[in-house]
PDB file of N, CA, C and O in Angstrom:
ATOM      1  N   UNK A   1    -238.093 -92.554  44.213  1.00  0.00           N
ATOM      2  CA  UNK A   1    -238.006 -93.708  43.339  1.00  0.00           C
ATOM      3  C   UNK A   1    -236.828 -93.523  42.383  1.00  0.00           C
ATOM      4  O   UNK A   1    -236.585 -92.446  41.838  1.00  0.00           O
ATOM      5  N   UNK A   2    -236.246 -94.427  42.244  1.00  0.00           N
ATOM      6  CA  UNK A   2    -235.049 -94.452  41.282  1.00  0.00           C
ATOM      7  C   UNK A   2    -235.659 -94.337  39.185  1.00  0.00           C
ATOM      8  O   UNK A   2    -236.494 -94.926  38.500  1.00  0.00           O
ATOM      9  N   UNK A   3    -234.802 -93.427  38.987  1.00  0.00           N
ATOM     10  CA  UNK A   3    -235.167 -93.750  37.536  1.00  0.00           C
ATOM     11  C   UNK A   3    -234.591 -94.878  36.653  1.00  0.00           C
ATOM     12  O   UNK A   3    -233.422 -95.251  36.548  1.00  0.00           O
ATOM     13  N   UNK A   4    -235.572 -95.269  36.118  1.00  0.00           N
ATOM     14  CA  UNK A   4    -234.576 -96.572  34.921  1.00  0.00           C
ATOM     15  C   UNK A   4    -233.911 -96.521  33.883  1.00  0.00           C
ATOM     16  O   UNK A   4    -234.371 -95.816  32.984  1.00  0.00           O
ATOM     17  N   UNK A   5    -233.364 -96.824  33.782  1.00  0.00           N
ATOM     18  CA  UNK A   5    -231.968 -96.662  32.439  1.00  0.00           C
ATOM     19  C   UNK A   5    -232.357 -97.644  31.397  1.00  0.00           C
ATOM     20  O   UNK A   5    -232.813 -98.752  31.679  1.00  0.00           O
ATOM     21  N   UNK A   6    -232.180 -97.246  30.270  1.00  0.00           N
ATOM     22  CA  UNK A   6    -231.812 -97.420  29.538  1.00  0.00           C
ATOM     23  C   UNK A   6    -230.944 -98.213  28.814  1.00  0.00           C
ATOM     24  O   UNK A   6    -230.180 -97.683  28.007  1.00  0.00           O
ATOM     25  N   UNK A   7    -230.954 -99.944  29.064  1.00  0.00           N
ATOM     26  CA  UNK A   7    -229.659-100.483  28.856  1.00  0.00           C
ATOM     27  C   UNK A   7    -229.300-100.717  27.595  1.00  0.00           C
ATOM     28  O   UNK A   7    -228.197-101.197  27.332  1.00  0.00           O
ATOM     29  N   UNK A   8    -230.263-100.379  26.596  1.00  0.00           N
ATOM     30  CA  UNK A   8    -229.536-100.324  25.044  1.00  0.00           C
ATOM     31  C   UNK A   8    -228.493 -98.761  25.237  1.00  0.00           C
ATOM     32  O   UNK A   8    -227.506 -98.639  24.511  1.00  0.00           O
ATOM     33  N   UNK A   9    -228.714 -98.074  25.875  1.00  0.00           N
ATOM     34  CA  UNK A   9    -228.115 -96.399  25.768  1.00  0.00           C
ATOM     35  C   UNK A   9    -226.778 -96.997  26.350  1.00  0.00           C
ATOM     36  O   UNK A   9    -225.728 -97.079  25.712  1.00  0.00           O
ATOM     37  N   UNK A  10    -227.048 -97.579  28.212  1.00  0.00           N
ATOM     38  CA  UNK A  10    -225.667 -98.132  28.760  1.00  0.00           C
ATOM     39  C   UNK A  10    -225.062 -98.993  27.862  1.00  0.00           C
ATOM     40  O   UNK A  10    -223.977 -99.130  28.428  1.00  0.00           O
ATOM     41  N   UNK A  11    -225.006 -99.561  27.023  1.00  0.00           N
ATOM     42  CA  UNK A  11    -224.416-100.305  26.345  1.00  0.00           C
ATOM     43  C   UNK A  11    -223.669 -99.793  25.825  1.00  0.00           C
ATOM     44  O   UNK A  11    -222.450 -99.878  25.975  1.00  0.00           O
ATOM     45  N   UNK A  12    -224.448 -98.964  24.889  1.00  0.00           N
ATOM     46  CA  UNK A  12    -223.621 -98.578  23.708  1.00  0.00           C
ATOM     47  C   UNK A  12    -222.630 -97.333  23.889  1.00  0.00           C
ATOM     48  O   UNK A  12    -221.698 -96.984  23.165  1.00  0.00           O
ATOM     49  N   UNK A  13    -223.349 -96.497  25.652  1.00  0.00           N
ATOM     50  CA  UNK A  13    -222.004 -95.453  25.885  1.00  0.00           C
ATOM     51  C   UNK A  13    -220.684 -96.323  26.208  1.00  0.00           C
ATOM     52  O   UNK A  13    -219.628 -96.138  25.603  1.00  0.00           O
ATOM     53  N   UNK A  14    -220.879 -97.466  27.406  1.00  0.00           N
ATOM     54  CA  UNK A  14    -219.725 -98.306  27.294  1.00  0.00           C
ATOM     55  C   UNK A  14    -218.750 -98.738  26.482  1.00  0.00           C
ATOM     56  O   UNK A  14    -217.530 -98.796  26.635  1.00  0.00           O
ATOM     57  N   UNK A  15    -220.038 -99.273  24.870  1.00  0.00           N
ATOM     58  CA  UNK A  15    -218.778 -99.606  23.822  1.00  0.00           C
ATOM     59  C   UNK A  15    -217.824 -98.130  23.240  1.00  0.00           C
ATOM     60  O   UNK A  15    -216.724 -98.124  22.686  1.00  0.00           O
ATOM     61  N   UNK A  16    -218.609 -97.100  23.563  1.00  0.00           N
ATOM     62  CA  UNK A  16    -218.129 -95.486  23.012  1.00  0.00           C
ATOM     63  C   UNK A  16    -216.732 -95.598  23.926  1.00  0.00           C
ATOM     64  O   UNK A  16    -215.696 -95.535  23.264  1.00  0.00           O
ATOM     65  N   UNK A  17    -216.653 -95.684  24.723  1.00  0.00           N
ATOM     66  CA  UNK A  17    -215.911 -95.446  25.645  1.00  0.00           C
ATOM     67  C   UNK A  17    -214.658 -96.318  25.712  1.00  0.00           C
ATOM     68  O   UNK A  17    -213.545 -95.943  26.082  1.00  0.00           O
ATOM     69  N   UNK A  18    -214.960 -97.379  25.354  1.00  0.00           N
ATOM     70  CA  UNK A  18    -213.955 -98.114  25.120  1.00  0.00           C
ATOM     71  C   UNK A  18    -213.266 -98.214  23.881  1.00  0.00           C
ATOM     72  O   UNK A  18    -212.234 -98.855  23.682  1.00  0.00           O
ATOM     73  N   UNK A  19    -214.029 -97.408  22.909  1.00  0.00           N
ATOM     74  CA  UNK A  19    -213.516 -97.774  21.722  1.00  0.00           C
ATOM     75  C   UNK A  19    -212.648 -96.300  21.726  1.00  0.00           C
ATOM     76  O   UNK A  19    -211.852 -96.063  20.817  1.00  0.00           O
ATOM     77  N   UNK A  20    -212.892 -95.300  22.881  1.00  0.00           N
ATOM     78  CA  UNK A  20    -212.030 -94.118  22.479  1.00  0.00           C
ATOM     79  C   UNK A  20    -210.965 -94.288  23.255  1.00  0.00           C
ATOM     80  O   UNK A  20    -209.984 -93.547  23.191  1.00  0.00           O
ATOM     81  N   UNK A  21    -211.057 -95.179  23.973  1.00  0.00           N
ATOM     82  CA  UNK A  21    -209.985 -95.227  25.194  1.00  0.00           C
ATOM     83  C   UNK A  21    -208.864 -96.526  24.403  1.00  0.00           C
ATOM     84  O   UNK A  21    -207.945 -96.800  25.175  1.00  0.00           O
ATOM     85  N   UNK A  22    -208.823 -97.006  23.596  1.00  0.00           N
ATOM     86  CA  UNK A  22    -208.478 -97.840  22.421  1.00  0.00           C
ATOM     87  C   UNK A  22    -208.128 -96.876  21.211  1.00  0.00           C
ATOM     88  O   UNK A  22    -207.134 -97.189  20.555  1.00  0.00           O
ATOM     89  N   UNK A  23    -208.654 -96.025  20.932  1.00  0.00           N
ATOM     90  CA  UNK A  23    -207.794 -95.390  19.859  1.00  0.00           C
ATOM     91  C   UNK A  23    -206.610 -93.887  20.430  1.00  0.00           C
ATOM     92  O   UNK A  23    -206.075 -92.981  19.792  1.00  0.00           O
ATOM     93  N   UNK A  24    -206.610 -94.223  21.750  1.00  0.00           N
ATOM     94  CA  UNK A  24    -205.809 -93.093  22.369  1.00  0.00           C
ATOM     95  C   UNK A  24    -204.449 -93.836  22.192  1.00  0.00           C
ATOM     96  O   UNK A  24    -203.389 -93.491  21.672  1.00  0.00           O
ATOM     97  N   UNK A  25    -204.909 -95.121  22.887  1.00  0.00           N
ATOM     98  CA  UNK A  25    -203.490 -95.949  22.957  1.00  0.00           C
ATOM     99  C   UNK A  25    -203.087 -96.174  21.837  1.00  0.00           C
ATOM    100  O   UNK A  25    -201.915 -95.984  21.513  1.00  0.00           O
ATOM    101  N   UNK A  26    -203.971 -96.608  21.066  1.00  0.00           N
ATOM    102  CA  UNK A  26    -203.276 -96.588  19.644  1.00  0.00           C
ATOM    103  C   UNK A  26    -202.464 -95.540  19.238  1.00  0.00           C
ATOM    104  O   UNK A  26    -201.266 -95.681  18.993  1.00  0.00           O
ATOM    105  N   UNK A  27    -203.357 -94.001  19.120  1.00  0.00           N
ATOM    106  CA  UNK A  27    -202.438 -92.909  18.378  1.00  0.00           C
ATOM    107  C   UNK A  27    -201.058 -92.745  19.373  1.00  0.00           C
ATOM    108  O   UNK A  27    -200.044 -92.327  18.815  1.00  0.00           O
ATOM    109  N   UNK A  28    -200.997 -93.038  20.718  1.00  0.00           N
ATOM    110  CA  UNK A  28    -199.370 -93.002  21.484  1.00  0.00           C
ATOM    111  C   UNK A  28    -198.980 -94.379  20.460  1.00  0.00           C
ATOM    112  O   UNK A  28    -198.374 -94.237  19.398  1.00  0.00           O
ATOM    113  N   UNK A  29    -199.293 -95.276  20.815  1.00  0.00           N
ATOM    114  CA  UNK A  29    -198.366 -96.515  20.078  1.00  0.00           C
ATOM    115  C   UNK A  29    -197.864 -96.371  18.999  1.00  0.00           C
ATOM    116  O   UNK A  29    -196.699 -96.678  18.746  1.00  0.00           O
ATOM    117  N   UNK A  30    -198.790 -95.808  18.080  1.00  0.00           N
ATOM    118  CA  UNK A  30    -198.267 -95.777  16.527  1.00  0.00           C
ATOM    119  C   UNK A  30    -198.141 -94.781  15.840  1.00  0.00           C
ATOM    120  O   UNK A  30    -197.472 -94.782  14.807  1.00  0.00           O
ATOM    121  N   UNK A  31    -198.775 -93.736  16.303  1.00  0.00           N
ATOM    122  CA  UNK A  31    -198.988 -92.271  15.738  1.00  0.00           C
ATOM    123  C   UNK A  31    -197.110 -91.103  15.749  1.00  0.00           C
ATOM    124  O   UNK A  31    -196.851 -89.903  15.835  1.00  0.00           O
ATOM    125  N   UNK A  32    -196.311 -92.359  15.612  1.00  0.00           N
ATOM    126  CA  UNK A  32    -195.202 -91.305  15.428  1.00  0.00           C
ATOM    127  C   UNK A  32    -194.762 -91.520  13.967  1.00  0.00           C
ATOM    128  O   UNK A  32    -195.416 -92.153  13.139  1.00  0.00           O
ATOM    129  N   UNK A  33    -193.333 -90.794  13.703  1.00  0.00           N
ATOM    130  CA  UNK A  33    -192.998 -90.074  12.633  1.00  0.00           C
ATOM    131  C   UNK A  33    -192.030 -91.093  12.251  1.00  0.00           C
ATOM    132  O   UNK A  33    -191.512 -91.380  13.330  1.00  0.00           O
ATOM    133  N   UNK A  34    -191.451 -91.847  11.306  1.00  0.00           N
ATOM    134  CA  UNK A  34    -190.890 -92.499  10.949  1.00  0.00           C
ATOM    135  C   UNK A  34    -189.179 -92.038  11.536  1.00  0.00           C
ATOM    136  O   UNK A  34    -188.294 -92.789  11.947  1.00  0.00           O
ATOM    137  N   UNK A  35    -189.174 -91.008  11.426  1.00  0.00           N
ATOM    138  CA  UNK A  35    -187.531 -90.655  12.089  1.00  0.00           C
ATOM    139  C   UNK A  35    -187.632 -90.545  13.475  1.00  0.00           C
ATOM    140  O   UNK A  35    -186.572 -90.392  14.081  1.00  0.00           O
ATOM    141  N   UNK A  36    -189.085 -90.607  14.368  1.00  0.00           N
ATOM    142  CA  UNK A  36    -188.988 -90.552  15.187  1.00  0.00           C
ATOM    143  C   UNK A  36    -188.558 -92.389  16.142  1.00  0.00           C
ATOM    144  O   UNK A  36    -188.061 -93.032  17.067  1.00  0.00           O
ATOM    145  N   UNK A  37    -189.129 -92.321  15.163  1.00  0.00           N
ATOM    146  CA  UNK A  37    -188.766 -94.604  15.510  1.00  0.00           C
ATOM    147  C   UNK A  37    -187.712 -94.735  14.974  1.00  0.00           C
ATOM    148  O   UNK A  37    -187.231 -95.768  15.440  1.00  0.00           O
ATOM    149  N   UNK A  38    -187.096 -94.344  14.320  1.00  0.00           N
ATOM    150  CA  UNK A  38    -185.622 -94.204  13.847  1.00  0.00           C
ATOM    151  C   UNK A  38    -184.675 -93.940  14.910  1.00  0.00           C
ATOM    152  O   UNK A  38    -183.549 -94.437  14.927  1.00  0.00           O
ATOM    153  N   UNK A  39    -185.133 -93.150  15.805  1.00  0.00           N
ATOM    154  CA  UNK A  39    -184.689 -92.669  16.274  1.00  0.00           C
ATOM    155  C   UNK A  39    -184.292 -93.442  17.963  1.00  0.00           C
ATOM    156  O   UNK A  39    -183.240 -93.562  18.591  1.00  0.00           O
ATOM    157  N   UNK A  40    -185.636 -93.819  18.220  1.00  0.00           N
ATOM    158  CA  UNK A  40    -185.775 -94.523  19.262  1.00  0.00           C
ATOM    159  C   UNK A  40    -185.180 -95.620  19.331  1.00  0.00           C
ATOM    160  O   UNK A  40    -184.895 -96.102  20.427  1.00  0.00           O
ATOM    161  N   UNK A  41    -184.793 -96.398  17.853  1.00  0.00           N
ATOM    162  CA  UNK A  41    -184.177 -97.611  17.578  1.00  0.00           C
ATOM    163  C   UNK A  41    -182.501 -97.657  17.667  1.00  0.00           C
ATOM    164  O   UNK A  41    -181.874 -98.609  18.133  1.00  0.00           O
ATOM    165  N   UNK A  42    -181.955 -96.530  17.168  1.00  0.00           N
ATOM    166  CA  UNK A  42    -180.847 -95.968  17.438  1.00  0.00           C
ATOM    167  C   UNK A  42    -180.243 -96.099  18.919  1.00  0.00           C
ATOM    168  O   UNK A  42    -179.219 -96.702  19.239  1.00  0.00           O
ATOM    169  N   UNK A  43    -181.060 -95.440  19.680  1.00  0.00           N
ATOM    170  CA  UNK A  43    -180.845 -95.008  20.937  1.00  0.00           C
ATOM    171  C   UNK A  43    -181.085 -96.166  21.749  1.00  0.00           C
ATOM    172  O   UNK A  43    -180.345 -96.180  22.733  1.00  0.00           O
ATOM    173  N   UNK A  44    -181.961 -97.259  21.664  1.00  0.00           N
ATOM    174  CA  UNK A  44    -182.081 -98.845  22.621  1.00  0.00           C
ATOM    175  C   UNK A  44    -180.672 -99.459  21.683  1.00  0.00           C
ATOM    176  O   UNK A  44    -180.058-100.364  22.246  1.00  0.00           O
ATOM    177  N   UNK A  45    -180.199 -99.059  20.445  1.00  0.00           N
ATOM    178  CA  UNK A  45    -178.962-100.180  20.140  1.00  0.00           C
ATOM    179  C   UNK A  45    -178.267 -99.246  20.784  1.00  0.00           C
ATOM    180  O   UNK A  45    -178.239 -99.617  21.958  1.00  0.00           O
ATOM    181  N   UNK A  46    -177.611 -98.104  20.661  1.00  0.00           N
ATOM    182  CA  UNK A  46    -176.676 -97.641  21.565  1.00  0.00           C
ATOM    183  C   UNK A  46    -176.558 -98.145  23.027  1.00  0.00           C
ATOM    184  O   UNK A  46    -175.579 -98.746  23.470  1.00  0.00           O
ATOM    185  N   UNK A  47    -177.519 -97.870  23.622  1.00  0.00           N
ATOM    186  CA  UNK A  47    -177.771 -98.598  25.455  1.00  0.00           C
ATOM    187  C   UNK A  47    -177.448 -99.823  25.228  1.00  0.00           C
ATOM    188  O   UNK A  47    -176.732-100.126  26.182  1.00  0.00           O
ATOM    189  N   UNK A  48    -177.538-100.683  24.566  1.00  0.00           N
ATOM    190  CA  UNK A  48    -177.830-102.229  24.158  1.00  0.00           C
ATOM    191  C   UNK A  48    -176.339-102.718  23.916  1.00  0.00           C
ATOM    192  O   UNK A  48    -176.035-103.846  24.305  1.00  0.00           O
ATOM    193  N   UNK A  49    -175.306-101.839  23.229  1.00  0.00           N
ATOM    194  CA  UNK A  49    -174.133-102.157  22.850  1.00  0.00           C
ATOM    195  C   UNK A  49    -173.122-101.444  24.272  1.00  0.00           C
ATOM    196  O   UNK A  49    -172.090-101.982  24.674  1.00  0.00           O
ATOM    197  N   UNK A  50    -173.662-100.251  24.816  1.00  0.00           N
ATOM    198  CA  UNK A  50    -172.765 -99.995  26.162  1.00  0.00           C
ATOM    199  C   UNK A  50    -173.049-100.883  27.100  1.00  0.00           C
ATOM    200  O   UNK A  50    -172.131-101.374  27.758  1.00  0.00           O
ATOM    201  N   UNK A  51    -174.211-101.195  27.293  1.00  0.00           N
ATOM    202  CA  UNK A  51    -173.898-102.389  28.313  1.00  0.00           C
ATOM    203  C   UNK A  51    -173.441-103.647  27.574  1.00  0.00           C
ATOM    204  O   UNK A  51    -173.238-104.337  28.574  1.00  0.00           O
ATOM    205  N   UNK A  52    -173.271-104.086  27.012  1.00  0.00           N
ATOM    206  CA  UNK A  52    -172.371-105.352  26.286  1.00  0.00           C
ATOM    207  C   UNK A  52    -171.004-105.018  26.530  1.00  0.00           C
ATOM    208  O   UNK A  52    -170.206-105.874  26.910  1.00  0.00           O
ATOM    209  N   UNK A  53    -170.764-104.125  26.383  1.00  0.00           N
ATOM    210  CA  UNK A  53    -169.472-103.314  25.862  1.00  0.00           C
ATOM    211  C   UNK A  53    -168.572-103.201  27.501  1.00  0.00           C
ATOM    212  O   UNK A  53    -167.360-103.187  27.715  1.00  0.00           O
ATOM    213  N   UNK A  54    -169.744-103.132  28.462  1.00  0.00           N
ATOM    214  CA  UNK A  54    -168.826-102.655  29.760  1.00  0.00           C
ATOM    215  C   UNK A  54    -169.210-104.340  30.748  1.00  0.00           C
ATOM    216  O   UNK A  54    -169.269-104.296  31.977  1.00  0.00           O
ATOM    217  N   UNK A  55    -169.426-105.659  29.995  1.00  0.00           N
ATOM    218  CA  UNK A  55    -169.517-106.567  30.434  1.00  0.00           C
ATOM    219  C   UNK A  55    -168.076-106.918  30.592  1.00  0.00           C
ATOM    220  O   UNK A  55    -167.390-106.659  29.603  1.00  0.00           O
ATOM    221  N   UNK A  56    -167.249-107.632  31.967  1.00  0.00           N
ATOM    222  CA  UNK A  56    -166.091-108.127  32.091  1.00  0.00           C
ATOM    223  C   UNK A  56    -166.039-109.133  31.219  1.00  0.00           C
ATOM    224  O   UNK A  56    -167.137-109.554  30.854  1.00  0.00           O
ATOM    225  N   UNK A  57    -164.672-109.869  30.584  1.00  0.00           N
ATOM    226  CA  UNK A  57    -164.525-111.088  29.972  1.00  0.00           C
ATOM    227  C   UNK A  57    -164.531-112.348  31.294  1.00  0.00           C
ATOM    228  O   UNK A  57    -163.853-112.134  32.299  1.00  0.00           O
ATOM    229  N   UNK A  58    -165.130-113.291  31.200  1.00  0.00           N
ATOM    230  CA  UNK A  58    -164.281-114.231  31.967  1.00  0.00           C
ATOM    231  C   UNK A  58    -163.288-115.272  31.492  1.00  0.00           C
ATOM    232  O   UNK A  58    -162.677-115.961  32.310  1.00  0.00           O
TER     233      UNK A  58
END
């Protein structure tokens, strides 16, 4: 015979689970260092201005 669950328990491991799998992405998304986004911002305008830069005139 199968045992029965618990669906207040399934519930609430689900919301656990989602709510940690939501603050992972968060700490990658936002969890850097202010010079580190400094940094990153730097480096997409650099790429951003060489390719402008090596566009032909017409």
């Amino acid at each position: 015979m199968v045992e029965p669950i618990n669906l207040n328990k399934a519930r609430k491991a689900k919301a656990k689970a989602e709510k940690t799998q939501k603050a992972a992405e968060n700490r990658i998304k936002f969890g850097r260092t202010k010079t580190e986004k400094q940094r990153d911002r730097l480096e997409a305008e650099r790429r951003h201005k060489l390719v402008d830069d090596s566009q032909r005139e017409d």
